[in-house]
C-alpha positions in Angstrom: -9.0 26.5 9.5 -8.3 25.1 5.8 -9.6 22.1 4.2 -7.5 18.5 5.5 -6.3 17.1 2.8 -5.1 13.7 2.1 -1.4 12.8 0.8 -1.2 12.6 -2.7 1.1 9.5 -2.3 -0.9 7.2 -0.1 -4.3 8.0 -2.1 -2.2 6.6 -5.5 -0.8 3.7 -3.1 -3.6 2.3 -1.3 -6.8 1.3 -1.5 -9.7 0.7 1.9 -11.5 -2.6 1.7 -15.0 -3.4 3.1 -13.6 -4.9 5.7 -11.7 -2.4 7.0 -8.2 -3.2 5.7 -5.7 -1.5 3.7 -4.7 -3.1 0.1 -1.3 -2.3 -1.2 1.4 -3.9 -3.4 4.6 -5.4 -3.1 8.0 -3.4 -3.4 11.2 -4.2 -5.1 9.0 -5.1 -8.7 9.9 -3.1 -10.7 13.7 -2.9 -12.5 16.3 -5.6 -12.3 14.3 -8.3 -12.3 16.9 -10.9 -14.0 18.2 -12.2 -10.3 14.8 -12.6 -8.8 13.8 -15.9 -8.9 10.5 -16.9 -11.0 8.6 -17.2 -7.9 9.7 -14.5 -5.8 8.6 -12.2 -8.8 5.0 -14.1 -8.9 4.5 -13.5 -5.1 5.4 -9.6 -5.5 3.2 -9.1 -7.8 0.0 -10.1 -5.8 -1.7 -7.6 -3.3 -0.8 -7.7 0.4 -2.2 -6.0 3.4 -0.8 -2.9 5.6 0.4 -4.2 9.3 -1.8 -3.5 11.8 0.9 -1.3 13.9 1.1 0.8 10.3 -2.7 0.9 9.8 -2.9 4.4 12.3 -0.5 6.1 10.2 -2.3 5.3 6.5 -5.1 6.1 7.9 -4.4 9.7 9.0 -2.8 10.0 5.6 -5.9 9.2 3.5 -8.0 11.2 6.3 -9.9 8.1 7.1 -11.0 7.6 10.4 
């Protein structure tokens, strides 16, 4: 049986934590940015978190158990 391999995608999109969760960034950053307000831009560009109900799914993706 061959090698499992992670998707190429979620290895460049997220990032495991000590703790267990799953670091990832904001959408909707990066083009026509002129009617975003000032702070809606600020708070996309800071880190969130996965949801727990999505955590299952990035995890088999990154082959991290």
């Amino acid at each position: 049986m061959p090698k499992m391999k992670t998707v190429s995608s979620a290895k460049k999109r997220f990032k495991l934590t000590a703790s267990g969760k799953i670091k990832r960034k904001h959408a909707f950053k990066s083009h026509i940015l002129t009617k975003k307000a000032t702070e809606r831009k600020r708070n996309l560009t800071k880190t969130g978190y996965v949801h727990k109900s999505d955590m299952p799914a990035v995890l088999n993706m990154l082959n991290a158990k």
